[in-house]
C-alpha positions in Angstrom: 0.0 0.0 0.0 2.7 2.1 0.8 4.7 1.2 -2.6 1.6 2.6 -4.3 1.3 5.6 -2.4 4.8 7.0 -3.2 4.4 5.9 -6.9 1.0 8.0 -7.1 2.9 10.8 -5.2 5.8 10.9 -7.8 3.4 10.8 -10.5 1.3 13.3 -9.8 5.0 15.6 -9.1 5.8 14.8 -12.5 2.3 15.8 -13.6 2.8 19.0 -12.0 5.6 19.5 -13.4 5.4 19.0 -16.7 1.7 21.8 -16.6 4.5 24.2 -14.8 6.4 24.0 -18.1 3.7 24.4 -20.4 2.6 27.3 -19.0 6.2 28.9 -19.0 5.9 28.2 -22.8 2.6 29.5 -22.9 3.9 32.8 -21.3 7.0 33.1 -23.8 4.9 32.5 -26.5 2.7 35.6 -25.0 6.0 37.9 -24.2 7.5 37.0 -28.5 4.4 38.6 -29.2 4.1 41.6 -27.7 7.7 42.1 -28.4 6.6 41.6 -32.3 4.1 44.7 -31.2 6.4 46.4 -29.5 8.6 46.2 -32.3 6.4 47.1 -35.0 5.3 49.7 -33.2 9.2 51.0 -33.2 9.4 50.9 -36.9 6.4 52.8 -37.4 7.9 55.8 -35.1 11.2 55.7 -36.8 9.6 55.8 -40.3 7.4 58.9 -38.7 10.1 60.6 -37.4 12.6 60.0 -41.0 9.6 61.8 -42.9 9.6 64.9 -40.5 13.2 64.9 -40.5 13.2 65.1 -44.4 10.5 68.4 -43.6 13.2 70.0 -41.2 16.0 69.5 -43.2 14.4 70.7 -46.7 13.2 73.7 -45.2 16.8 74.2 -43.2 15.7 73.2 -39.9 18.8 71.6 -38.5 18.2 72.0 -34.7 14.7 70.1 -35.3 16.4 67.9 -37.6 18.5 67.0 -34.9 16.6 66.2 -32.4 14.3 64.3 -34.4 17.3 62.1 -35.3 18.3 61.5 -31.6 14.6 60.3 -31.3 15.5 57.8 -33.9 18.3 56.5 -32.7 16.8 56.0 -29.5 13.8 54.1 -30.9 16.7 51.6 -32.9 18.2 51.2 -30.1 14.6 50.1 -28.1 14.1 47.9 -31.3 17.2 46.0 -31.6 16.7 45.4 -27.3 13.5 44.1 -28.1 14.7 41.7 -30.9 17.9 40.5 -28.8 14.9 39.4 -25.7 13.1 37.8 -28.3 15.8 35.6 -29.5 16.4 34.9 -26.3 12.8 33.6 -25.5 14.1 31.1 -28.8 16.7 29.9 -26.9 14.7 29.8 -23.3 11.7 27.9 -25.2 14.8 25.5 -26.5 15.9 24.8 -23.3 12.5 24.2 -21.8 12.2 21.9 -24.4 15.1 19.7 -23.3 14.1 19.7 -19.7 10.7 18.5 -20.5 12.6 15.6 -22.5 14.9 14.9 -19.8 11.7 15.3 -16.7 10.3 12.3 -18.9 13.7 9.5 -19.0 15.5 10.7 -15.4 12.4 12.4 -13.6 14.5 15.5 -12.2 14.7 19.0 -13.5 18.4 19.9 -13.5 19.8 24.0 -13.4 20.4 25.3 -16.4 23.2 28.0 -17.1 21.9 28.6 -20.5 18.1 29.3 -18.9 19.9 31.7 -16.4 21.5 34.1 -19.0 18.4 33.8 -21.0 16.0 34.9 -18.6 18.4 37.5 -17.7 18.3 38.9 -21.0 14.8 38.8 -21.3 14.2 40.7 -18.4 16.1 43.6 -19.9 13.1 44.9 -21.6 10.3 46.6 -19.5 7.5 45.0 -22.3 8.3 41.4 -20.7 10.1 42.5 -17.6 7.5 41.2 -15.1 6.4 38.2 -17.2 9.9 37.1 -16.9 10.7 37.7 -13.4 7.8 35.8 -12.1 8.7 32.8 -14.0 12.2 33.1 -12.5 10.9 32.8 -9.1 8.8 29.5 -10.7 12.1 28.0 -12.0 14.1 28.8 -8.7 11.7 27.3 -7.0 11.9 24.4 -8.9 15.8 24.3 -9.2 16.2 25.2 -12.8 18.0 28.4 -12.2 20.5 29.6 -9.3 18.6 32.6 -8.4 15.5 34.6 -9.5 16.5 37.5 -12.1 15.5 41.1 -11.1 14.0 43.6 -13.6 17.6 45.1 -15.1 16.7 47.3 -18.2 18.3 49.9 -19.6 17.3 53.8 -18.9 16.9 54.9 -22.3 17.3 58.3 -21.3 20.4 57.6 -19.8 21.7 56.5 -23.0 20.6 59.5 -24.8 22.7 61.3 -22.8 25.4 59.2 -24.0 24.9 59.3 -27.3 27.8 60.0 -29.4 27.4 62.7 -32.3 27.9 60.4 -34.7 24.7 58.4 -34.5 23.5 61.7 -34.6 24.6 63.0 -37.3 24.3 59.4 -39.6 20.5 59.7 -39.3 20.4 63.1 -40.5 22.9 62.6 -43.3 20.3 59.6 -44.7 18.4 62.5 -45.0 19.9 65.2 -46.3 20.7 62.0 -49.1 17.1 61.3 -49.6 16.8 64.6 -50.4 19.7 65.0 -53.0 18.4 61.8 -54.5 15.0 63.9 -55.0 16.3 66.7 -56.5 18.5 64.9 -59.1 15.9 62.8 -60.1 13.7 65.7 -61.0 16.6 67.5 -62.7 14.4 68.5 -65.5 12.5 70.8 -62.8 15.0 73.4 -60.9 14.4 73.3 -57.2 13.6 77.0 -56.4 16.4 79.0 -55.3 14.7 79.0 -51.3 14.7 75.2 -51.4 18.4 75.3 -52.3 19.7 78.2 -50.1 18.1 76.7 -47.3 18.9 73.2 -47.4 22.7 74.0 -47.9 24.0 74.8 -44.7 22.7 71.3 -43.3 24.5 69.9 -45.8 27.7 71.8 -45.6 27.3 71.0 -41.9 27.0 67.5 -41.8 29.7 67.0 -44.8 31.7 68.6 -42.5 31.2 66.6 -39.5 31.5 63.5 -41.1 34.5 64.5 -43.0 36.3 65.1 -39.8 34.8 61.7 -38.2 37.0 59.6 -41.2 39.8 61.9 -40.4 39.8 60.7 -36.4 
């Protein structure tokens, strides 16, 4: 009777188990996509923000122009984040994957390093932050990982303020490009003489600046 006991008992561990890990997949599944939202959501500012750029700089706004371009990089930078967590989920889901198999032939869950930098990574970004750092407690508890992972995401504005020129200025010379490309291809049609005077010091100013960047 007592054989039969501890055999129901481990089975219904093993039951438990294996609904603890489909829900973690459930939930990654969830987080990849609202980091496709997230994402898509990115590339719909930046493409925003390029057209208003291309306004600023074809009327000569360059201070505008500017910090329409640090807005940009900022959202690239949110948007390659977001990808990096989602690849990560990949690899988490993965690794799920092979703990499941292995649950089934030696009836243990065993730590994983490679679920430990994954769920670290993934709680980098705020979308899936909390998603992620209530399964860590889930796997800690259940001695997949070494320790639960705290919300650790970048300030964004932080990095703005640590944005080097450069980036800067790239953005805005895509620009000023798109709008050269413009004007040649319409060669047959003189831009007015305001268009031209106007859009001329962005371009000597960012010629400049990226002159003496290949120079460093």
């Amino acid at each position: 009777m007592g054989n039969k006991e501890s055999v129901a008992v481990i089975q219904t561990d093993e039951e438990k188990q294996r609904e603890v890990i489909r829900g973690w997949k459930r939930d990654i599944r969830k987080s990849q996509r609202e980091l496709d939202k997230q994402m898509n959501s990115y590339k719909l500012s930046e493409q925003k923000a390029k057209k208003e750029i291309q306004a600023c700089v074809k009327r000569g706004d360059q201070a505008s122009a500017r910090t329409l371009a640090r807005n940009v990089v900022q959202v690239r930078k949110a948007y390659d984040r977001s990808y990096s967590a989602k690849a990560q989920l990949d690899v988490l889901t993965s690794n799920i994957d092979q703990q499941a198999r292995m649950l089934r032939t030696t009836k243990i869950i065993q730590q994983s390093s490679e679920i430990q930098a994954a769920m670290n990574a993934a709680c980098s970004v705020p979308e899936v932050a909390s998603v992620m750092q209530e399964m860590s407690k889930q796997m800690m508890t259940a001695g997949l990982i070494e320790e639960e992972v705290d919300a650790a995401f970048d300030n964004l504005d932080g990095d703005m303020d640590d944005l080097a020129d450069d980036e800067v200025d790239k953005v805005v010379a895509e620009m000023v490009a798109g709008q050269l490309d413009q004007q040649r291809v319409q060669r047959g049609q003189i831009a007015q003489p305001q268009q031209q005077s106007t859009m001329q010091p962005v371009v000597d100013d960012i010629e400049a600046r990226l002159a003496a960047l290949d120079q460093d």
